[in-house]
C-alpha positions as a Markdown table, in Angstrom:
| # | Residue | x | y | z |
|---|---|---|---|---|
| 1 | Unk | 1.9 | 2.4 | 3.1 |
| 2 | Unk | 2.0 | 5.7 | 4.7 |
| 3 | Unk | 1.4 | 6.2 | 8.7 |
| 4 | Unk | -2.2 | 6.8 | 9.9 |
| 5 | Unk | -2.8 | 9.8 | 11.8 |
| 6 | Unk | -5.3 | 10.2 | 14.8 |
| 7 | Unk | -6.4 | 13.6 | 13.2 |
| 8 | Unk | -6.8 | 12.4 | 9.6 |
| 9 | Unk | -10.3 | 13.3 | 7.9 |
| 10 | Unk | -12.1 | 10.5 | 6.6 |
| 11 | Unk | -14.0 | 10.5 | 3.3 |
| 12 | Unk | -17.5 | 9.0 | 3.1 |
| 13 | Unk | -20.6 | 9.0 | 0.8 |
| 14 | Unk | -22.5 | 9.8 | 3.2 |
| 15 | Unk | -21.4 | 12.8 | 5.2 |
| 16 | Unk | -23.6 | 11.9 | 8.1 |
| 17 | Unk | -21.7 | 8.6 | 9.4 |
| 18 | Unk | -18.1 | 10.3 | 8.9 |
| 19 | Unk | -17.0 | 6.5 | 8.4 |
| 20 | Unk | -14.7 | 5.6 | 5.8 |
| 21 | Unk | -15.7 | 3.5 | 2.9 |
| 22 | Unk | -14.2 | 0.9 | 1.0 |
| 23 | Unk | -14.0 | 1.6 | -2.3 |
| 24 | Unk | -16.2 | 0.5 | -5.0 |
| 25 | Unk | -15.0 | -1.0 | -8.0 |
| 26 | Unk | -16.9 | -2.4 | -10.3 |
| 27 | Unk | -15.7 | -6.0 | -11.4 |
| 28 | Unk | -14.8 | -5.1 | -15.0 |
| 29 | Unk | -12.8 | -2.7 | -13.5 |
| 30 | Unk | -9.2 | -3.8 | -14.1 |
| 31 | Unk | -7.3 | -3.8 | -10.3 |
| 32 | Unk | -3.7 | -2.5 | -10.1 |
| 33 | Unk | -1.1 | -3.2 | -7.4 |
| 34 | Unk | -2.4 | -0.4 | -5.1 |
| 35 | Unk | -6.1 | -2.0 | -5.2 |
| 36 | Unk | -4.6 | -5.4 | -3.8 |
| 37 | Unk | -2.6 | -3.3 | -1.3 |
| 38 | Unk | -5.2 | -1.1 | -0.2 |
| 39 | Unk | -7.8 | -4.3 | 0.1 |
| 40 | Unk | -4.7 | -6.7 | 2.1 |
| 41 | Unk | -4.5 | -3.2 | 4.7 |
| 42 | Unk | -8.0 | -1.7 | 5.3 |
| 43 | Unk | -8.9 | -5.0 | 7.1 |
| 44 | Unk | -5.8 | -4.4 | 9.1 |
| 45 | Unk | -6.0 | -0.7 | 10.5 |
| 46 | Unk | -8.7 | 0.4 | 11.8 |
| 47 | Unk | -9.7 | 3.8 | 10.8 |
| 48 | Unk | -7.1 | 3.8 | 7.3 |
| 49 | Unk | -9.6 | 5.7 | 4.8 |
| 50 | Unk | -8.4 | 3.8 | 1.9 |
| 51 | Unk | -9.1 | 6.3 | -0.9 |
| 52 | Unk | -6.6 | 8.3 | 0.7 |
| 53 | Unk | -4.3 | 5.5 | 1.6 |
| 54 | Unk | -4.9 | 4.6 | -2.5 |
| 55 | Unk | -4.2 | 7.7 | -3.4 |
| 56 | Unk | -1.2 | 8.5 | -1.5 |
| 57 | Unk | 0.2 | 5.1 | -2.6 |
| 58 | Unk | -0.4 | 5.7 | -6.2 |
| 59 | Unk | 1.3 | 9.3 | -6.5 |
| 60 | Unk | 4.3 | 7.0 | -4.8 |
| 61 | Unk | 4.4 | 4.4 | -7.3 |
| 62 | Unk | 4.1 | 6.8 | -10.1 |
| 63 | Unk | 6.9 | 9.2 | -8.9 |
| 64 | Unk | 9.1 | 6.0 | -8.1 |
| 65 | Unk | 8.2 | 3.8 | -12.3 |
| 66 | Unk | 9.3 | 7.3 | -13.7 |
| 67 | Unk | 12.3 | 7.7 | -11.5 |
| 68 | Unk | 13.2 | 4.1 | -12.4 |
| 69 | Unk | 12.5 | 5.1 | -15.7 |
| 70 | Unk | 14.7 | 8.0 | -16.5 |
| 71 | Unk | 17.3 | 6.1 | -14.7 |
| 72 | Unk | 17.0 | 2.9 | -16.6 |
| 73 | Unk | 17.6 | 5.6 | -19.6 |
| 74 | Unk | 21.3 | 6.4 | -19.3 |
| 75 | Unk | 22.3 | 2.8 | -19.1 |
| 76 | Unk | 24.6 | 1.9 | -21.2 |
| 77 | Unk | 25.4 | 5.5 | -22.1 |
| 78 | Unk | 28.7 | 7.6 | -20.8 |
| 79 | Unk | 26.0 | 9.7 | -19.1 |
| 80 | Unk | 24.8 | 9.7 | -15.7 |
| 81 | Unk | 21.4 | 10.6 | -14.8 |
| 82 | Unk | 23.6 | 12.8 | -12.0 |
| 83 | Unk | 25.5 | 14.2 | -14.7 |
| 84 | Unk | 21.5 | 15.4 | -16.1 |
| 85 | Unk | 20.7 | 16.6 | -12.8 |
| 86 | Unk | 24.0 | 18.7 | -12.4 |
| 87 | Unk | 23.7 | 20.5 | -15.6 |
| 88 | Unk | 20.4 | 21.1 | -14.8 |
| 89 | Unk | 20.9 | 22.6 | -11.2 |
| 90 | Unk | 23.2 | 24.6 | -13.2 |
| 91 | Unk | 21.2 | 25.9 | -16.2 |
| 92 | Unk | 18.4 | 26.9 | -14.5 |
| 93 | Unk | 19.9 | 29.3 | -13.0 |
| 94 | Unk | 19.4 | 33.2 | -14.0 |
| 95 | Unk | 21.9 | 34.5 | -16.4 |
| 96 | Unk | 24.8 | 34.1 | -16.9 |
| 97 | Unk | 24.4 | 30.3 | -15.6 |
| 98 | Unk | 26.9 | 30.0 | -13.1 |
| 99 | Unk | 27.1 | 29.2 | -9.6 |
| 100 | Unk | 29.4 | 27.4 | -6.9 |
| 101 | Unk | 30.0 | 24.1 | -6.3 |
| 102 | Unk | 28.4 | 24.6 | -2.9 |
| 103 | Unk | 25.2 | 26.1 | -4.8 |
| 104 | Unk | 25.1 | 23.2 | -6.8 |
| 105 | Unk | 25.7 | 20.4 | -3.8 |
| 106 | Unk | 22.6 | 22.3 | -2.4 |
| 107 | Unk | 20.0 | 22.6 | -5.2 |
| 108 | Unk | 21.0 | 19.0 | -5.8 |
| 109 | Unk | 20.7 | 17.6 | -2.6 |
| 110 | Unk | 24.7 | 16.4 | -2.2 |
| 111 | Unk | 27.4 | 16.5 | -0.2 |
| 112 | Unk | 30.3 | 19.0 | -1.3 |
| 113 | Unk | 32.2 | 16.1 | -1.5 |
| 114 | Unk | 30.0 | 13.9 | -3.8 |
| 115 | Unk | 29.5 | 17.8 | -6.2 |
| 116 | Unk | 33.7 | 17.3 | -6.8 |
| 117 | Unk | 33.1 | 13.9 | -8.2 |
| 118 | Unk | 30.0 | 14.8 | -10.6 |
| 119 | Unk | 31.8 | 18.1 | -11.4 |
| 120 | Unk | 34.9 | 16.3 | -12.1 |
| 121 | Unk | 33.2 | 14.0 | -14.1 |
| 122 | Unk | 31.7 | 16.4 | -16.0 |
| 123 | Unk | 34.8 | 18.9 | -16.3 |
| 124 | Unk | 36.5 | 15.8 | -17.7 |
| 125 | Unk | 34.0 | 15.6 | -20.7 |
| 126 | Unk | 34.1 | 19.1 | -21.6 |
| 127 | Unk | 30.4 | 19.4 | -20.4 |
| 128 | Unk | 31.3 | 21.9 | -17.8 |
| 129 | Unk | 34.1 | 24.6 | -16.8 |
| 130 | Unk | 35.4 | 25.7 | -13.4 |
| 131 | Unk | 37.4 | 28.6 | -13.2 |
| 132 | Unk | 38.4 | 30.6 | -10.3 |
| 133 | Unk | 35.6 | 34.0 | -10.0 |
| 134 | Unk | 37.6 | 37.1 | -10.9 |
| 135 | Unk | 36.1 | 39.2 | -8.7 |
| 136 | Unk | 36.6 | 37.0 | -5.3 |
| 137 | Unk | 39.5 | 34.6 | -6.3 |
| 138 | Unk | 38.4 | 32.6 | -3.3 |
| 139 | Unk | 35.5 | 31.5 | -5.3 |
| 140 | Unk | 34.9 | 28.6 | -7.7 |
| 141 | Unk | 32.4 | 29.6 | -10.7 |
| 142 | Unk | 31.1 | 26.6 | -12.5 |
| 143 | Unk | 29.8 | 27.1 | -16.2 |
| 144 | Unk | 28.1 | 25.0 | -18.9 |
| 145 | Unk | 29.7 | 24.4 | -22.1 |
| 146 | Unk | 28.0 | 23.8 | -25.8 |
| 147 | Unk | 28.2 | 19.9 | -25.7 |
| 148 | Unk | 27.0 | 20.5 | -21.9 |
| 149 | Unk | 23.8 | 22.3 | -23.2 |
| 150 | Unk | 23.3 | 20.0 | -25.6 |
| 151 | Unk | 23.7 | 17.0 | -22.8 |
| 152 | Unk | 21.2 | 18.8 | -20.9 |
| 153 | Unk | 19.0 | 19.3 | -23.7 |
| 154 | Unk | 19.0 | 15.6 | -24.5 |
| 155 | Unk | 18.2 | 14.5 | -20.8 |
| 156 | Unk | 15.6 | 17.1 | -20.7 |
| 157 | Unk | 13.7 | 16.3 | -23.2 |
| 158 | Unk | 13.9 | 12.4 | -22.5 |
| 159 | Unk | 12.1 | 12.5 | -19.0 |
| 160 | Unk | 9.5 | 14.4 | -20.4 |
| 161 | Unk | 8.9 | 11.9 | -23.2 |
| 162 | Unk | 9.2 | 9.2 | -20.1 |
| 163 | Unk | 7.0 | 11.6 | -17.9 |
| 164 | Unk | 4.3 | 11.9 | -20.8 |
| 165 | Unk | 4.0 | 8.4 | -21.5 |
| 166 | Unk | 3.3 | 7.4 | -18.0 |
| 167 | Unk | 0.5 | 10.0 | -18.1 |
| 168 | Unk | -0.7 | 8.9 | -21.8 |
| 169 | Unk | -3.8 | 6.4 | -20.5 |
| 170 | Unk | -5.4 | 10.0 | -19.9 |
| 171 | Unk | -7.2 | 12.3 | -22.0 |
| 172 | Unk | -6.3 | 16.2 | -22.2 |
| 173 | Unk | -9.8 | 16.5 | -20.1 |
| 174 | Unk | -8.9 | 13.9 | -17.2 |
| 175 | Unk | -4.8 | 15.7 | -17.1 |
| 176 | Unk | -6.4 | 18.9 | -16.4 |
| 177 | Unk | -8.9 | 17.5 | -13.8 |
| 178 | Unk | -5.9 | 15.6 | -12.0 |
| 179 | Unk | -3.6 | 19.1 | -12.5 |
| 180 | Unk | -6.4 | 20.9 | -10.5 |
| 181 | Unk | -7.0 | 18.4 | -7.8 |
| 182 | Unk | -3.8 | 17.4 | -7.0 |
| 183 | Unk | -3.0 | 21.9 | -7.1 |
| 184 | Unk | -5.2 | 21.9 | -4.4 |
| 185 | Unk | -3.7 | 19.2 | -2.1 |
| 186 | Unk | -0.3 | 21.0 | -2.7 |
| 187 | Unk | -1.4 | 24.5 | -2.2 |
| 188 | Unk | -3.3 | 23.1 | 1.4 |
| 189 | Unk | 0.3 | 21.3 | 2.0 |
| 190 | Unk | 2.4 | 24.5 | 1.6 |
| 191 | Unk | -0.1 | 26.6 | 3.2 |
């Protein structure tokens, strides 16, 4: 459930009472997990708008089934789905794809120490290189190999199958509705 706020805008169908509503599903209407939360809270907390409370719990549950997902997706492989992330912290960078172990343990949200481990790993199983930079022998320089690529690759295009199907109930029509609104909640949030 995510915190109420004091200065959170409520939604309404009718602007004039500024009171939130409950909302209105129809009985056919098949209920998820969030519908039962939403109904067990709203009772609760007064003031919780729960279409935004249901919405903010939905994007949650989505982001967390397709993160379970692409996890569940390397088991029992020699792959890690850190291994994926690595390689691609390290491909996307601008050419030639290189960086530091310390530019890596940053784009991917690691320690230093816990980079030496997956770069280890990885170094181990050909999928990477370190070599010392020639121009500043101080520096580390960490590149991708062919089979690394290809490992990359292969984890890419997996989480976008996984990410595709979760979004398959919807037509092309309704994906481009959801794209726009939830554009505009995102550009208001890094505005």
């Amino acid at each position: 459930m995510s915190p109420p706020t004091s200065h959170a805008k409520t939604r309404t169908s009718d602007a004039k009472t500024r009171t939130p509503t409950r909302p209105r599903l129809d009985r056919r209407t098949p209920k998820d997990s969030v519908d039962r939360h939403v109904a067990r809270w709203t009772g609760l907390i007064d003031g919780m708008d729960p279409e935004v409370e249901g919405a903010i719990t939905r994007m949650q549950a989505i982001t967390k089934r397709v993160r379970a997902r692409k996890h569940a997706s390397y088991a029992g492989t020699d792959e890690t789905i850190e291994d994926y992330y690595t390689l691609h912290a390290l491909l996307v960078q601008p050419y030639p794809e290189e960086a530091t172990p310390a530019q890596l343990a940053d784009a991917c949200g690691v320690t230093r120490a816990a980079m030496t481990s997956r770069l280890d790993r990885l170094v181990e199983r050909g999928h990477v290189t370190r070599e010392v930079d020639p121009l500043d022998r101080r520096r580390i320089l960490v590149r991708p190999t062919s089979s690394g690529r290809a490992l990359w690759d292969k984890g890419l295009r997996l989480g976008m199958s996984i990410e595709e199907d979760a979004l398959s109930p919807l037509t092309h029509k309704e994906l481009v509705q959801l794209n726009s609104l939830l554009r505009k909640v995102v550009l208001h949030l890094e505005s």
